[in-house]
C-alpha positions as CSV (number, residue, x, y, z in Angstrom):
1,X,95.2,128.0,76.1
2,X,97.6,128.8,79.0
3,X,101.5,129.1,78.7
4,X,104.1,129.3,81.0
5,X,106.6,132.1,80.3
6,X,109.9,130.8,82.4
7,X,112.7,133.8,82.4
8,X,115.8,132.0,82.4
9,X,118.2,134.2,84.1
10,X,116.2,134.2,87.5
11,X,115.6,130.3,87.4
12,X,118.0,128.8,89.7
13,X,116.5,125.3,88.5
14,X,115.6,124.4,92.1
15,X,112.3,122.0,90.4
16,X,109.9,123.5,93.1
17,X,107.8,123.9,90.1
18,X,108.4,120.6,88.6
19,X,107.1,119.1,92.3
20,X,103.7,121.4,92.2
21,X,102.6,120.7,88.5
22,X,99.8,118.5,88.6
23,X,99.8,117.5,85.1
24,X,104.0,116.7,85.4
25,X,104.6,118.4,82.3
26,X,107.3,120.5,83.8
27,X,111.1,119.3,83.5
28,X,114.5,120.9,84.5
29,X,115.8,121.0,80.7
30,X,119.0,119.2,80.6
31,X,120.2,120.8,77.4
32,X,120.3,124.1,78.2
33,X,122.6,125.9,80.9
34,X,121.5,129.7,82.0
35,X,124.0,132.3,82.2
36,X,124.5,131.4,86.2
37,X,125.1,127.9,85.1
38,X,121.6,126.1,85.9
39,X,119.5,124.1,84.4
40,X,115.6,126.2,83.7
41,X,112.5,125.0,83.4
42,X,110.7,123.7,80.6
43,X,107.4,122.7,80.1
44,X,107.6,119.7,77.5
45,X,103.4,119.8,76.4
46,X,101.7,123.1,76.6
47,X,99.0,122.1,75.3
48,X,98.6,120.0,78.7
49,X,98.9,122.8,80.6
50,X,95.6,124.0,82.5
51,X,96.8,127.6,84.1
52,X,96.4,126.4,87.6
53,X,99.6,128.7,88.5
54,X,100.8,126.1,91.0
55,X,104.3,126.2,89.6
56,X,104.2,130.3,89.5
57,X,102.9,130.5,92.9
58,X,105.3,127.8,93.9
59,X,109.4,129.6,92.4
60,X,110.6,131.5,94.8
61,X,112.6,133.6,92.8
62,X,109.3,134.8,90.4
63,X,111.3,133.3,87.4
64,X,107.5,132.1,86.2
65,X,104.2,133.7,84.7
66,X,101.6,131.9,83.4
67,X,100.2,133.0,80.3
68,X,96.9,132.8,78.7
């Protein structure tokens, strides 16, 4: 099963990745605030997730892996 590993102090929270996930399971999470003062990336159903790498190929600031 696939995982996306999101390191939260190079996400800026811009939700290019949220836009390229074809199974929408990606959300800018609104209860948490990264040391620069954004908002990361979740992803809300990993088990949804099908390692396509659209949102890792898609941050701009390599803040994304995909796992698994």
């Amino acid at each position: 099963m696939s995982r996306i590993a999101v390191d939260s102090k190079y996400c800026k929270g811009c939700g290019l990745c949220v836009d390229a996930c074809p199974k929408d399971i990606l959300i800018l999470d609104p209860d948490t605030i990264s040391p620069k003062g954004y908002h990361p990336v979740k992803c809300i159903d990993e088990s949804q997730c099908i390692g396509c790498k659209s949102c890792q190929t898609m941050c701009p600031d390599v803040a994304i892996q995909v796992v698994g």
